[in-house]
Steps between C-alpha positions, in 0.01 A plus 500: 500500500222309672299744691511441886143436739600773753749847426631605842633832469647768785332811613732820564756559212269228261143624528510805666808745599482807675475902381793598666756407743472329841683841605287732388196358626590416815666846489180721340263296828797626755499821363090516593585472879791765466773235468755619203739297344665404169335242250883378399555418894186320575552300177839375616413454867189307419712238260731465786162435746368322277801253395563469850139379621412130550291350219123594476363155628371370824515173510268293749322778575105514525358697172311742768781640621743545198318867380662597826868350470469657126430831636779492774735364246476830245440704821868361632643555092357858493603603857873367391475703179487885667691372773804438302384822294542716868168585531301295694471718824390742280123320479262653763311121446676225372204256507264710384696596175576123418164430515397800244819344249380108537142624396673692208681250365159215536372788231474539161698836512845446499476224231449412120450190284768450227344551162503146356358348848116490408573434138631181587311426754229500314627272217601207769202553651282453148757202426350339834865488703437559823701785706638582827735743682778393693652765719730588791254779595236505770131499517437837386568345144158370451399837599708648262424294196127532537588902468673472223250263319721208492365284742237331239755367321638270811410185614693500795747701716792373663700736748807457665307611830274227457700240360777482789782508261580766229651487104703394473445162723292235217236427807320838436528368093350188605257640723399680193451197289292320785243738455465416119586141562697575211891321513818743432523375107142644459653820616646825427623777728564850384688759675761773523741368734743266420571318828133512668299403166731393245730262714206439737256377261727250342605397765171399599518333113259731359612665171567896568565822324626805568402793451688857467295798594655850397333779777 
């Protein structure tokens, strides 16, 4: 197989996955302002916030103000997830909570890089392929792969947030591939979900794989 000029490859669930659940973090934070309230119930009411929420993307928008619309997008997803749990009167200060789990989750805390990320990494990288992330996620990626000692590895960074459209539309694939001025058949995408990165990618006619992480 001829090797590609650029390996696109996801970030959550393909370079990086998290410690525990969405539930029990958001949960263990809560429980630091005196909020209580089972992992098992925030898992399921943030799937059902999340799920229900409007793609992370803002198109036409001016870059300056997206960190903003990011912030009140999770902010709207979070404040949906312990209201369906029942227990959102029970915070003294919504805002000021939110604003302690956002920072949390820009952190290096709550996650960890899969085993055979910087192995491989490393080889493209000494084979001279060039690599990017493409992500529905916000800006608090970059922030996230510079703690985890992955952002030397990237040549670019495309977000949903910044790209107007999210995975699996091909325009966020293709405004990928402008930044390498590479075309899709000089391309691969790897990733863990099979409609945003799988179907998304080739779509966009760049050659994909999937991968299948076990947490």
């Amino acid at each position: 197989m001829e090797s590609p000029k650029v390996i696109f490859l996801d970030a959550m669930g393909t370079l990086f996955g998290l410690k525990g659940t969405v539930g029990e973090m958001y949960g263990a934070i809560a429980a630091g302002v005196g909020v209580y309230v089972l992992p098992e119930t925030l898992d399921k009411t943030f799937i059902q916030s999340f799920k229900s929420a409007n793609p992370l993307a803002f198109p036409g928008v001016h870059p300056s103000l997206i960190p903003e619309l990011e912030f009140q997008w999770w902010r709207a997803i979070a404040k949906s997830t312990f209201s369906l749990a029942g227990v959102l009167e029970q915070f003294e200060d919504f805002g000021t909570f939110f604003i302690q789990l956002y920072d949390y989750f820009a952190s290096s805390e709550p996650w960890y890089v899969y085993e055979d990320v910087v192995p491989a990494l490393t080889h493209w990288h000494h084979q001279g392929i060039e690599l990017g992330v493409i992500s529905n996620f916000d800006s608090r990626l970059q922030r996230i792969l510079k703690s985890l000692n992955l952002e030397i590895f990237f040549k670019s960074i495309t977000m949903s947030s910044y790209s107007g459209v999210a995975k699996p539309n091909p325009l966020i694939f293709t405004t990928a591939l402008a930044k390498h001025n590479c075309s899709p058949a000089q391309a691969w995408h790897i990733g863990d979900s099979l409609k945003d990165d799988y179907y998304g990618a080739t779509s966009a006619g760049i050659k994909a794989f999937l991968i299948e992480r076990i947490n």
